[in-house]
C-alpha positions as CSV (number, residue, x, y, z in Angstrom):
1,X,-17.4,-14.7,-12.1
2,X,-21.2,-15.1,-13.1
3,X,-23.3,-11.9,-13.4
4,X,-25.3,-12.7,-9.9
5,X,-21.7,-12.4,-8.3
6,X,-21.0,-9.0,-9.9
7,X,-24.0,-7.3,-9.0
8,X,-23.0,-7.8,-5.7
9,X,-20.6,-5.1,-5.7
10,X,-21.5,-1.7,-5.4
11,X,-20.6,1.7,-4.9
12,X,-19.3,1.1,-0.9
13,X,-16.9,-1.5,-2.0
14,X,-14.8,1.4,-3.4
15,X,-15.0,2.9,-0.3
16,X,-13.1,0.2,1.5
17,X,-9.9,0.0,-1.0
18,X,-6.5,1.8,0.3
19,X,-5.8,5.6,-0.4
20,X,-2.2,6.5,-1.2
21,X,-0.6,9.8,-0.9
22,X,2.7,10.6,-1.8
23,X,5.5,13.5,-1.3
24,X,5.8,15.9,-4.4
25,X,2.3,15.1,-5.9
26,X,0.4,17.8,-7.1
27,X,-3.6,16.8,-7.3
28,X,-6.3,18.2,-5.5
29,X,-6.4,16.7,-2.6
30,X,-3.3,17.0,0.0
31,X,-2.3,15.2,3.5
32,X,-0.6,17.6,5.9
33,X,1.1,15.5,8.0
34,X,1.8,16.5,11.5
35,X,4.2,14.1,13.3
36,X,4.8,15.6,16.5
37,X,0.8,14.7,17.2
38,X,1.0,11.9,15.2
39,X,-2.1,13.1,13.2
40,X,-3.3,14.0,9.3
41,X,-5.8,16.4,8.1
42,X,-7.0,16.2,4.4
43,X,-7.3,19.4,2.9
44,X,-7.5,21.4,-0.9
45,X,-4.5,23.3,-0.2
46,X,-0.7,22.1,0.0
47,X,-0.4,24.7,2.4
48,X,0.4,24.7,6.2
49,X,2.4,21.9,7.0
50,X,6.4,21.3,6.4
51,X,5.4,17.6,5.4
52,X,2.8,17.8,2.3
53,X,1.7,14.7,0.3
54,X,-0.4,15.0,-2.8
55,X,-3.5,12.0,-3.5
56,X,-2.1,9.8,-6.0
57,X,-3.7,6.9,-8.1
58,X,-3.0,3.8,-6.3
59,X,-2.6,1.9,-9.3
60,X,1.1,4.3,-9.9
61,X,1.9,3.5,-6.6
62,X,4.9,1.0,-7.6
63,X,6.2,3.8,-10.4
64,X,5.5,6.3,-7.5
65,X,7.3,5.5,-4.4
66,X,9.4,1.7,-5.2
67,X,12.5,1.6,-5.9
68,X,13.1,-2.2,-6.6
69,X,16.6,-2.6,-7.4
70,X,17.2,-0.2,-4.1
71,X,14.9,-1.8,-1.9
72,X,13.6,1.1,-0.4
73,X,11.0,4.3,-0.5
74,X,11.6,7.0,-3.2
75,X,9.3,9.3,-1.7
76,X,7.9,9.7,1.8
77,X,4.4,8.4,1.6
78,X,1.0,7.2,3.4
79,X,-1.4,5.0,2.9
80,X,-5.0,5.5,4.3
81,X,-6.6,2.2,5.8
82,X,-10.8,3.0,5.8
83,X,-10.9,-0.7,7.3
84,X,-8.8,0.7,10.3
85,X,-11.2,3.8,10.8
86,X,-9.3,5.6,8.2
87,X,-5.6,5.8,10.1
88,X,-2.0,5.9,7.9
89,X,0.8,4.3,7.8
90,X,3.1,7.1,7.0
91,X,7.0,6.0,5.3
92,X,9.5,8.2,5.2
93,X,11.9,8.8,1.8
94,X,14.7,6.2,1.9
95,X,12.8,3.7,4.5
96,X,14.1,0.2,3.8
97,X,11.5,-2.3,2.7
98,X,11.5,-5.8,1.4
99,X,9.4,-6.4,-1.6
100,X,8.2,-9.7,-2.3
101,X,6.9,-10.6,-5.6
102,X,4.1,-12.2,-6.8
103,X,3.0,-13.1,-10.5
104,X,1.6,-15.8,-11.7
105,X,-1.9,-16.8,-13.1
106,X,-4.2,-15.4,-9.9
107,X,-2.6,-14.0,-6.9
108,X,-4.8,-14.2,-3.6
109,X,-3.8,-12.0,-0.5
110,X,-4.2,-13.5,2.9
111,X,-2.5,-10.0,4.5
112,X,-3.4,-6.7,3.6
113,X,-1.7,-2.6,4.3
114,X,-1.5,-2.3,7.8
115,X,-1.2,-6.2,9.0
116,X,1.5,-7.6,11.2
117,X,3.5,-10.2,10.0
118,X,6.3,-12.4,11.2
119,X,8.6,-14.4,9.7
120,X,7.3,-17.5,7.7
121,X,3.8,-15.6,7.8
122,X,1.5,-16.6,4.7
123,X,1.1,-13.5,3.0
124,X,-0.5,-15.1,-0.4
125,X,-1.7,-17.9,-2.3
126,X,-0.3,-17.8,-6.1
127,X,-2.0,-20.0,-9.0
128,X,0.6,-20.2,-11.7
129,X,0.1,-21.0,-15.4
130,X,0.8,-24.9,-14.7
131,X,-2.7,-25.0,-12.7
132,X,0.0,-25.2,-9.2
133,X,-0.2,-22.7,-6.0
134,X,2.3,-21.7,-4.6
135,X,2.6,-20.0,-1.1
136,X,4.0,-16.7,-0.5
137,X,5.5,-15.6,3.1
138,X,7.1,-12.9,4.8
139,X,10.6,-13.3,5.1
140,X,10.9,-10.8,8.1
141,X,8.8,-9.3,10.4
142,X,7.1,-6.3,9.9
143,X,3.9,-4.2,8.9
144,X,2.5,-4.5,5.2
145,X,3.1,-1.0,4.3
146,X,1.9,-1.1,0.0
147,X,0.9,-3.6,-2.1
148,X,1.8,-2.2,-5.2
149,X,1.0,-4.1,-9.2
150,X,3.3,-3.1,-12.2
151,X,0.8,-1.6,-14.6
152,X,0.6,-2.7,-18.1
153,X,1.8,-6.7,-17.2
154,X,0.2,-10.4,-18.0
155,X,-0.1,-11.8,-15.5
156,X,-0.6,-9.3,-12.8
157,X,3.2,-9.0,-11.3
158,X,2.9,-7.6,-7.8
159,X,4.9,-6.3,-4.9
160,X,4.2,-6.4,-1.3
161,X,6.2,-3.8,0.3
162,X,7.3,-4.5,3.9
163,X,9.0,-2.3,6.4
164,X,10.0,-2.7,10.1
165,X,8.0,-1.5,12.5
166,X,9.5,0.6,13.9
167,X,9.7,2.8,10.5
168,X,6.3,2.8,10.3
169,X,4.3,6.1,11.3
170,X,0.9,5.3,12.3
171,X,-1.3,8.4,11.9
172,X,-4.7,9.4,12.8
173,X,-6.8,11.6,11.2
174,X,-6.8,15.4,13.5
């Protein structure tokens, strides 16, 4: 990437990446989630709402909330989409997703949080170490609820994190 290309990128950009909260997270932000009216309301105080998720780092979302060998949600959790005028996907503890991984050299994501996939549907392009891509797809339908990366790995290993539909909360903000 030459120097032109990263001065391109400024402060918004950060605005537009993915926020994660998760169950049992202290910080100091909170989401009180309210799923009777389907909505969220950010707030500095874990009070005032039986379901309470604390802001977490994105990048400990796949210590957080995966459980790989499981297959499924440790922790209830949401992810805020500022693309999709800042709505959640909301997961409940012990939802069943299927994590695909991807590692390899450079991984490029066709899908992002929040995108519908079906079956068969290209969800990345991975360049492995031989200089070869290789295509990633969905093996079920679904929504793209986290795309989580194992810290502390070369290359990147990540794991896209899909659940059905129908287990997926969609939430606005109250």
């Amino acid at each position: 990437m030459s120097v032109q290309q990263l001065a391109r990128y400024g402060p918004e950009d950060y605005q537009t990446f993915p926020r994660l909260y998760v169950e049992g997270v202290e910080a100091r932000e909170y989401m009180l989630v309210d799923l009777d009216s389907l909505t969220y309301k950010l707030t500095s105080s874990p009070r005032g709402a039986s379901i309470v998720l604390g802001k977490a780092i994105y990048e400990d979302a796949w210590d957080l909330v995966l459980d790989p060998l499981e297959g499924n949600a440790k922790r209830s959790f949401a992810v805020v989409l500022p693309w999709r005028g800042f709505e959640a996907l909301y997961i409940s503890k012990g939802t069943r997703l299927l994590l695909l991984e991807a590692h390899g050299v450079q991984v490029n994501f066709v899908a992002k949080e929040g995108d519908k996939v079906e079956e068969r549907d290209v969800v990345a392009y991975v360049l492995t170490g031989k200089g070869e891509t290789r295509t990633l797809r969905a093996e079920t339908r679904g929504v793209i609820a986290l795309i989580a990366w194992q810290k502390g790995t070369h290359p990147p290993r990540y794991a896209i994190a899909i659940a059905d539909t129908a287990d997926v909360v969609i939430l606005r903000k109250a």
